[in-house]
C-alpha positions as CSV (number, residue, x, y, z in Angstrom):
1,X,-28.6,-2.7,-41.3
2,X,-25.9,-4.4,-38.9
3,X,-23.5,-1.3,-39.5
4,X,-26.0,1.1,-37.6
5,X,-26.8,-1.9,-34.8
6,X,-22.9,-2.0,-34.2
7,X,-22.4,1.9,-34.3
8,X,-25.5,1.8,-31.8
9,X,-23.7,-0.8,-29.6
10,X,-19.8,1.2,-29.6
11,X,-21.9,4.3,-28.7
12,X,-23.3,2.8,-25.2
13,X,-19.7,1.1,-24.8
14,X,-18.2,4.3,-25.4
15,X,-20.8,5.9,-22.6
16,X,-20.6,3.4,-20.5
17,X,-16.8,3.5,-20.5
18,X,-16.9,7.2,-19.7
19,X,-19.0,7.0,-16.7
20,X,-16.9,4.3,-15.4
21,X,-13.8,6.2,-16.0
22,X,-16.0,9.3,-13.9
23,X,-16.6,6.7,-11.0
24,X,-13.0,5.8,-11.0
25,X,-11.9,8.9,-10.1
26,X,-14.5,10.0,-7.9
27,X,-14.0,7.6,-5.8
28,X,-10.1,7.0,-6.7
29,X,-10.4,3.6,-7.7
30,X,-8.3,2.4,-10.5
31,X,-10.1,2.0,-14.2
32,X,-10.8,-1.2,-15.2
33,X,-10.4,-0.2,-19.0
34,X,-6.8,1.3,-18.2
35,X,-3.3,-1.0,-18.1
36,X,-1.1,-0.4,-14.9
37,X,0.3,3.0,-17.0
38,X,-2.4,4.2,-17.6
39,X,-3.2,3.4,-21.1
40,X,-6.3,2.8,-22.7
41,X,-6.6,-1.3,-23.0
42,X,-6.1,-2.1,-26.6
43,X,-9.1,-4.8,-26.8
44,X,-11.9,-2.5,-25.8
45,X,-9.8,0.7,-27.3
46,X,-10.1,-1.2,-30.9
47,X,-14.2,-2.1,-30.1
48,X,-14.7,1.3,-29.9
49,X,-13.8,2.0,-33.2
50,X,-16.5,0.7,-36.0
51,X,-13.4,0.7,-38.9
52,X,-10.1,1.0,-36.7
53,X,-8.1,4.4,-38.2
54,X,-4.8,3.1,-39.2
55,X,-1.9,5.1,-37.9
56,X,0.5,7.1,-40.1
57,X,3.5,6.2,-41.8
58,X,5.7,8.1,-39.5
59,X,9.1,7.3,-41.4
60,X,11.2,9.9,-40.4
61,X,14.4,8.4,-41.7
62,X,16.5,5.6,-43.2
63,X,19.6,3.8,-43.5
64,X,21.1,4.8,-47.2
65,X,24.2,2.9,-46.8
66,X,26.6,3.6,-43.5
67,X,24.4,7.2,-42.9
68,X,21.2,8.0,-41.9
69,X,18.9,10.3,-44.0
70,X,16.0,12.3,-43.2
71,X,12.4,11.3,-45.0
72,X,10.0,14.0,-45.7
73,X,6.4,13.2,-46.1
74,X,3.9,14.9,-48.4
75,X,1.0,14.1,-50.4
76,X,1.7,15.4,-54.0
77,X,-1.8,14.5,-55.8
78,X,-4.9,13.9,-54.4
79,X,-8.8,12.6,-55.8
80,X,-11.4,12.0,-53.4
81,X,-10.8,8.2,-52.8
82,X,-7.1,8.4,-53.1
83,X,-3.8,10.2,-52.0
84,X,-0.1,10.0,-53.9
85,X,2.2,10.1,-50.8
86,X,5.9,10.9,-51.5
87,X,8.6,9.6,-49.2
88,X,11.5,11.8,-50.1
89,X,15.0,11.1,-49.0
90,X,17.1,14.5,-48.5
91,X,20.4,14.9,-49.4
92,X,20.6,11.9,-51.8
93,X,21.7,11.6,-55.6
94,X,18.2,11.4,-57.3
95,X,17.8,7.5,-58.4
96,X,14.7,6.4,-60.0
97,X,12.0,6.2,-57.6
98,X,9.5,3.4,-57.0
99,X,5.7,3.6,-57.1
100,X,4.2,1.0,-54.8
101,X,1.0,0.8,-55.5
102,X,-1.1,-0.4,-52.5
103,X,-3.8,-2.7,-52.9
104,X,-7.3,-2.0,-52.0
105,X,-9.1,-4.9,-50.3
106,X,-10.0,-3.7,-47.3
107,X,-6.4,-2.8,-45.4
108,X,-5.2,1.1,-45.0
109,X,-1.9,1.8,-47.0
110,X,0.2,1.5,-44.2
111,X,-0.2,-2.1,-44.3
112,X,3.0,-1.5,-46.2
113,X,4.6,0.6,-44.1
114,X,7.7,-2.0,-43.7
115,X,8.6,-2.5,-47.3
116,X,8.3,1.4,-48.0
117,X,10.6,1.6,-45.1
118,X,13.1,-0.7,-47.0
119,X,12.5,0.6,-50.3
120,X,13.7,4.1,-49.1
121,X,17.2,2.4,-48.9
122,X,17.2,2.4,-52.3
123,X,15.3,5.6,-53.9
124,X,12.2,8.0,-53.1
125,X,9.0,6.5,-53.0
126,X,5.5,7.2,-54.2
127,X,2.4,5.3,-52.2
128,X,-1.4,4.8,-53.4
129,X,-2.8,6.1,-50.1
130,X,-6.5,4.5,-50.8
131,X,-9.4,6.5,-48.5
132,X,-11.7,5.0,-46.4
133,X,-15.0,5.0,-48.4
134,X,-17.2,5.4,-45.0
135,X,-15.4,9.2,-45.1
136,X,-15.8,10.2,-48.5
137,X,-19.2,12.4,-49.4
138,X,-21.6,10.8,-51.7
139,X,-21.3,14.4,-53.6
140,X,-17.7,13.0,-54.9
141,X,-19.7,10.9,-56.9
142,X,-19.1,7.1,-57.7
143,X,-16.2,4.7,-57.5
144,X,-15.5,1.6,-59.2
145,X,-12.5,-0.5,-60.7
146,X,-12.4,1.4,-63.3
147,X,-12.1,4.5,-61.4
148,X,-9.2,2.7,-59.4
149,X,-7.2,2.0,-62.8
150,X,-7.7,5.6,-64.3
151,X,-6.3,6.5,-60.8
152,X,-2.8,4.9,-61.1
153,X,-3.1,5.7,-65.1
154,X,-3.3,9.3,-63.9
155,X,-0.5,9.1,-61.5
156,X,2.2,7.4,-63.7
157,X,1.8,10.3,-66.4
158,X,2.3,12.7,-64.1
159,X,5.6,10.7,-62.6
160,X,6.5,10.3,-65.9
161,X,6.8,6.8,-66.2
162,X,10.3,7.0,-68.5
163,X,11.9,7.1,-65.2
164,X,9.7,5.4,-62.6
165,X,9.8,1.8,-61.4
166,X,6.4,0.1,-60.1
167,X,5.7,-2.1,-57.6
168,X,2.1,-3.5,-57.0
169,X,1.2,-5.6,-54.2
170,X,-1.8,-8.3,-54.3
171,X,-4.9,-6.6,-55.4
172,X,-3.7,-3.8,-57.0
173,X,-1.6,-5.9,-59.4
174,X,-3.7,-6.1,-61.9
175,X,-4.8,-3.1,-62.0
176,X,-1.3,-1.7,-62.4
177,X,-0.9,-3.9,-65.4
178,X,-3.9,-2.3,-67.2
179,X,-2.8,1.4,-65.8
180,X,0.9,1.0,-67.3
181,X,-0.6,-0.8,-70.5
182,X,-3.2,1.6,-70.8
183,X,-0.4,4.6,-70.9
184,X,2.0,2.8,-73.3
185,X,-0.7,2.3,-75.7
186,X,-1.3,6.3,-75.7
187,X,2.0,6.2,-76.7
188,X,3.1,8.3,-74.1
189,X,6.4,6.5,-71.6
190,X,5.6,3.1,-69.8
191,X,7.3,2.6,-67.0
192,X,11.2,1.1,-66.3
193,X,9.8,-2.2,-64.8
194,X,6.6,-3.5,-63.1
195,X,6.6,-6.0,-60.1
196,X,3.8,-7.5,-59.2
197,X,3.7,-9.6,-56.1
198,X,0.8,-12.1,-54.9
199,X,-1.7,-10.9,-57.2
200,X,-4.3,-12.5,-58.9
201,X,-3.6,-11.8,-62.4
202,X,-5.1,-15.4,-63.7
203,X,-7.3,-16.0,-60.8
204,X,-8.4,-19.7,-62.6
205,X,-4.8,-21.1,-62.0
206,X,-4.7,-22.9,-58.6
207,X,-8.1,-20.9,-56.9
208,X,-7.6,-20.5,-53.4
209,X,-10.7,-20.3,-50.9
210,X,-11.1,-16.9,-51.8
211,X,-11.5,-17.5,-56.0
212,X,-14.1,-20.4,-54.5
213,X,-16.1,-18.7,-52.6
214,X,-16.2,-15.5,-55.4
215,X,-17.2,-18.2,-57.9
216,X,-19.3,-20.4,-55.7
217,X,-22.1,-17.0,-55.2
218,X,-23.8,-14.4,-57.7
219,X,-22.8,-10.8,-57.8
220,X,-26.8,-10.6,-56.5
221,X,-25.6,-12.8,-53.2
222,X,-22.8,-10.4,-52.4
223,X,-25.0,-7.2,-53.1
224,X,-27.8,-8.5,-50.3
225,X,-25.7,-10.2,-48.3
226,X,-22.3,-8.2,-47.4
227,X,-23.0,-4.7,-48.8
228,X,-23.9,-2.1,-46.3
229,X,-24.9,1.7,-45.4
230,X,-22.5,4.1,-43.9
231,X,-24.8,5.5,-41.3
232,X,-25.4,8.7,-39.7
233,X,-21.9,10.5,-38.4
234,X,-19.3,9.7,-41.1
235,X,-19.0,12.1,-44.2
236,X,-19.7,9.1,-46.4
237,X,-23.5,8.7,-44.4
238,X,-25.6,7.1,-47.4
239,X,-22.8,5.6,-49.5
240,X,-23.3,2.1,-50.0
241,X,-19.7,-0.6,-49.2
242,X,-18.4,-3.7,-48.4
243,X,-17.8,-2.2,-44.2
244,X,-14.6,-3.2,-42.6
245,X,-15.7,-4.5,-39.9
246,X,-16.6,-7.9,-42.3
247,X,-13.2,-7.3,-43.4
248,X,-11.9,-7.5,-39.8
249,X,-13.9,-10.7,-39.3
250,X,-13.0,-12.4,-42.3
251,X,-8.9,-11.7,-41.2
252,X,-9.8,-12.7,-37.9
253,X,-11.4,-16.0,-39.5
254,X,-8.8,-17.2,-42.0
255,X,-5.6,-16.0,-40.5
256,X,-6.2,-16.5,-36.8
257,X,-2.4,-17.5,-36.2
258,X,-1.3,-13.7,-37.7
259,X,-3.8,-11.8,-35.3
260,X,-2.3,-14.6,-32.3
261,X,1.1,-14.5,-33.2
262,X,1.2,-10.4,-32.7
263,X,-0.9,-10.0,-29.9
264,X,2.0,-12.3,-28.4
265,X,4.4,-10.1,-29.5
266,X,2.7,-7.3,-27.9
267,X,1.8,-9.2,-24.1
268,X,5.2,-10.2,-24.3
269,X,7.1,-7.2,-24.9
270,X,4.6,-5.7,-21.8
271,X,6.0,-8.4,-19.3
272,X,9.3,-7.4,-20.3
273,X,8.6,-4.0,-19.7
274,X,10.5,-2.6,-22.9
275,X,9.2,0.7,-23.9
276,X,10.4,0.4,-27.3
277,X,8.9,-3.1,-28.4
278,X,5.6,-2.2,-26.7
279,X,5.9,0.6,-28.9
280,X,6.4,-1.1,-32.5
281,X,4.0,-4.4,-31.6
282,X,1.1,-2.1,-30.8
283,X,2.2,-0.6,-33.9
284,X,1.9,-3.7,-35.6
285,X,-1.2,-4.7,-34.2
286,X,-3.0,-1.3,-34.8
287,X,-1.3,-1.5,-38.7
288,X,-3.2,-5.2,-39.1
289,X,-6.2,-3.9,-37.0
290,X,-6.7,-0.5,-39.8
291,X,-9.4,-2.1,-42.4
292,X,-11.3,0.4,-44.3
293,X,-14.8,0.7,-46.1
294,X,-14.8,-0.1,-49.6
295,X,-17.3,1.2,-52.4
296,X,-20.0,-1.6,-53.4
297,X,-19.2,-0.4,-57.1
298,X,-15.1,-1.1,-57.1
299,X,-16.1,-4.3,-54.5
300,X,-18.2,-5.8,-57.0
301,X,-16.4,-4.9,-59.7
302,X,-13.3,-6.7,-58.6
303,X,-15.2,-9.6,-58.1
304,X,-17.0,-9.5,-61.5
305,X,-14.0,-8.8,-63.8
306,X,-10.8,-10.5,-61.8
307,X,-12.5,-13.4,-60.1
308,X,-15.5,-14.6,-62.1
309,X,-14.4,-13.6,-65.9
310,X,-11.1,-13.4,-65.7
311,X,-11.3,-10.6,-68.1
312,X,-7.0,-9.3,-68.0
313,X,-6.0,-13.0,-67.9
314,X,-8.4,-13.4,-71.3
315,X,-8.0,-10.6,-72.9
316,X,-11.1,-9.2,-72.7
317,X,-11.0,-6.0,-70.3
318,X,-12.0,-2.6,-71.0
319,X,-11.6,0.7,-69.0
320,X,-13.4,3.3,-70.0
321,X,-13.7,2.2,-73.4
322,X,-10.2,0.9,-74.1
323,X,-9.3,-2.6,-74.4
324,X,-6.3,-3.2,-72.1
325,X,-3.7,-4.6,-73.9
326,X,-0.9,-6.2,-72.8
327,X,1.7,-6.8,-75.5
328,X,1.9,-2.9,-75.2
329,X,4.6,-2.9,-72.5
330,X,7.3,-4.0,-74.4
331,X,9.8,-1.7,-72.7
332,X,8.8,-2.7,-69.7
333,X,10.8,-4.7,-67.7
334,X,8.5,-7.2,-65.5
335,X,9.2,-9.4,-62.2
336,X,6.4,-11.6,-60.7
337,X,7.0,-12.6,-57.3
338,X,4.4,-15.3,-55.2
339,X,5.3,-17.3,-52.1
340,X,4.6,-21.3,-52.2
341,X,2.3,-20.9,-48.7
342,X,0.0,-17.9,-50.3
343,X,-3.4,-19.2,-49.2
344,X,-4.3,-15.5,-51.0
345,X,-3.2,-16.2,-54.2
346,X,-2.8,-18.9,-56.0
347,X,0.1,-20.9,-57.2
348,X,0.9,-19.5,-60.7
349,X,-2.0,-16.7,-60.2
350,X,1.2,-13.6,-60.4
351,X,3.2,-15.4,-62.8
352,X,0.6,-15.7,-65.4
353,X,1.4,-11.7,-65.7
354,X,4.5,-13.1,-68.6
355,X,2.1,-14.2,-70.6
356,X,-0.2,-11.2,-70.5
357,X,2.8,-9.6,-71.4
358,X,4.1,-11.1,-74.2
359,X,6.2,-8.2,-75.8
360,X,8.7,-8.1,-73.0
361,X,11.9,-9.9,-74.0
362,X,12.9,-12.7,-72.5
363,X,16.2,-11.3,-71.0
364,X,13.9,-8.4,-69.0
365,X,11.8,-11.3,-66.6
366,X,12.1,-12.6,-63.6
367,X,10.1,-14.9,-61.7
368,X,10.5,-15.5,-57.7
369,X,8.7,-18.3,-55.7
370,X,9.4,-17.9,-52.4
371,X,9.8,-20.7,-50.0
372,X,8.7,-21.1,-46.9
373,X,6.6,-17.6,-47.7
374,X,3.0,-16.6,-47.1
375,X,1.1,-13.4,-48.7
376,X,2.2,-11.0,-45.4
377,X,5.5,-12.4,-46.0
378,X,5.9,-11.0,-49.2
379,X,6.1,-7.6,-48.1
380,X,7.0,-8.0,-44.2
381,X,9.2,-9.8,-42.0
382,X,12.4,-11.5,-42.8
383,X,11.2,-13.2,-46.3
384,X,11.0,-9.6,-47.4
385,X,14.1,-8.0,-45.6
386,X,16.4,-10.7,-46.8
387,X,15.2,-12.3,-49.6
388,X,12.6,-10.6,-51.3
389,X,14.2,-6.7,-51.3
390,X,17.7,-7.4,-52.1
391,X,16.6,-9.5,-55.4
392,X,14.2,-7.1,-56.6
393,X,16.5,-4.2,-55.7
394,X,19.0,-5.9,-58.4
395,X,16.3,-6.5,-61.1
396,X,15.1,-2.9,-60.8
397,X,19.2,-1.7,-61.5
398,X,19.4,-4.0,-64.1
399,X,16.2,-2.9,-65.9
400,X,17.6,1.0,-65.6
401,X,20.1,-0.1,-67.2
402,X,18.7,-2.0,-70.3
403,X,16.2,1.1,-70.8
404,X,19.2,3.5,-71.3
405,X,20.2,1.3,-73.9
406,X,23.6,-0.6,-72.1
407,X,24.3,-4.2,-71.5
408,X,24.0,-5.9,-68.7
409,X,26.4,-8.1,-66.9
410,X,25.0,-9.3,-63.9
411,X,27.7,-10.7,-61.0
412,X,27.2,-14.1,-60.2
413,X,25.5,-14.7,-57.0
414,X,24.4,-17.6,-55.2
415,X,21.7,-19.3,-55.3
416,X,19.5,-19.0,-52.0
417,X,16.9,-21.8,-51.0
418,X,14.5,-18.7,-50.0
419,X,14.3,-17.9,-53.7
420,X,13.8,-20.3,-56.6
421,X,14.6,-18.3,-59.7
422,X,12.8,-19.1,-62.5
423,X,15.7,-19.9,-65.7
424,X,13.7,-17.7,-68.1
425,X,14.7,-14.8,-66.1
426,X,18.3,-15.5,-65.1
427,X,20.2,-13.2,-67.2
428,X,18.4,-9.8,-65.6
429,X,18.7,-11.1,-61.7
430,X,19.3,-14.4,-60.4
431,X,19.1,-14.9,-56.1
């Protein structure tokens, strides 16, 4: 398999850059695989590593209006293929807090780091921390999209959803839908509101290259052709995935201006010699460079049931047994947010979410479409800082507020050309 060849070839990379290092200093000569500081070069630094580790969230604090607070970090529930992180804000009036569920398709958690940074401004924060499949142990068994949706089911019983906002980026929005629906159906508390942003809820609205290509080949063709074996040296050594490295290449391969674009950012802030932005773009690069192993089961399965059959959009998936069933959140306030350059999802892919929905009432939805806005954009960078954040911020006040059973008055505020606001959800927040 290619994953073994390309382990093979990053071994005798990594030898061969230890005995030049060795030379170097024998003979005092500078290394050719070290900048002029000393530092590993980041080109043959990310070769060396088969799936790139992501580095940690490392939010130590935040701006909570004119003060700074201090964030402490802990996982608070844990499976083998996930970890609940908590991002808790000391010394701050308890608000509800947000669970941002993470997608899984092939970038580490910290993809997201930004917008959990900006959501701290607001309350505590819970992340889906997904694991690298290459290090889980084939003894943890199995893991497939069901598994992924009984994961978040778990999670918002435990955060008791009566109090708990969600917010589900791009792959992981539909499977939030069928977690939350899934719990309200047990009769058991759904959560305040659900945001889903850039998801492919109705992946047959508008298909982008990637609903093509998923309904241009078989399950069989993906199975033989991008499936692979962890080999030898990881904790996962046997399990079968879809490896990161294809993930890497596919990124590099449609979205060649993002990968351009930050190693800019990074050669730039070296010539300029500032500390500080050398620091956050490398950040940023080794954020976009973290892509992880994912199981053949839950990479197949996302295929199958969102991409190919559509099954949440027609009413026709089951976890476990149970028909998910959307007309069950009915006190469940619900925002769908896309951006009009998403070459990830769709046009009108997210926003088919209101009529999965149908129970929630008409003055508890919003839907954003974001000018000017691709996928990243929806959760980094200025569309999300100054657009994106402050509207959703307002909608998740607002639906506090209708759950406890008070009316709503919204201020007026003006309208933004970043944000077109659909009308059916002007009464709960308008941008």
């Amino acid at each position: 398999m290619f994953y073994d060849w390309l382990e093979a070839q990053r071994a005798l990379a990594r030898s061969v850059g230890a005995w030049t290092e060795y030379t170097g200093q024998l003979f005092g000569l500078p290394s050719p695989l070290r900048d002029t500081r000393g530092r590993s070069c980041d080109w043959f630094s990310r070769f060396l590593r088969a799936t790139p580790e992501a580095p940690g969230f490392d939010i130590d604090s935040v701006s909570v209006g004119e003060r700074r607070v201090a964030v402490k970090e802990s996982v608070v529930a844990a499976t083998p293929f996930c970890a609940l992180r908590h991002f808790a804000r000391e010394g701050v009036s308890a608000t509800p807090p947000v669970l941002v569920c993470a997608p899984l398709a092939g970038h580490h958690a910290v993809m997201m780091r930004e917008a959990v940074e900006t959501l701290l401004e607001d309350a505590d924060v819970y992340v889906t921390d997904w694991a690298n499949a290459r290090d889980v142990p084939s003894t943890a068994g199995a893991f497939g999209l069901d598994d992924y949706v009984q994961t978040i089911e778990r999670f918002l019983r435990m955060l008791d959803g009566a109090g708990l906002h969600v917010l589900a980026v791009c792959q992981a929005a539909a499977p939030a839908v069928a977690a939350a629906a899934l719990v309200a159906a047990s009769g058991e508390p759904a959560p305040l509101s659900l945001t889903l942003m850039g998801g492919p809820i109705d992946a047959r609205l508008n298909p982008t290259a990637i609903g093509r290509f998923a309904l241009a080949h078989t399950t069989g063709w993906f199975r033989d052709t991008v499936i692979d074996t962890v080999p030898p040296g990881y904790a996962g050594a046997g399990r079968r995935v879809y490896p990161g490295y294809l993930q890497h290449a596919a990124l590099m391969s449609a979205h060649p201006q993002r990968q351009l674009a930050l190693e800019s950012q990074y050669w730039m802030s070296c010539l300029m010699a500032d500390e500080a932005k050398i620091a956050e773009s490398r950040r940023a690069l080794d954020e976009y460079a973290g892509v992880l192993d994912m199981t053949e089961d839950y990479f197949l399965d996302t295929l199958e049931v969102l991409f190919r059959e559509q099954r949440l959009a027609r009413g026709l998936w089951q976890v476990a047994g149970r028909r998910i069933d959307g007309s069950a959140l009915a006190r469940t306030a619900l925002c769908t947010v896309e951006g009009d350059r998403d070459d990830i999802t769709g046009a009108g892919q997210t926003h088919a979410a209101h009529a999965v929905l149908s129970s929630v009432p008409q003055r508890r939805r919003m839907r954003l479409t974001v000018a000017d806005c691709d996928h990243y954009d929806l959760f980094s960078g200025a569309r999300w800082c100054e657009a994106i954040h402050p509207a959703l911020a307002r909608f998740r006040r607002a639906a506090s507020v209708h759950r406890r059973g008070a009316t709503v008055h919204p201020r007026p505020i003006a309208k933004s050309r970043a944000i077109d606001s659909d009308q059916t959800s002007a009464r709960t927040v308008r941008r």
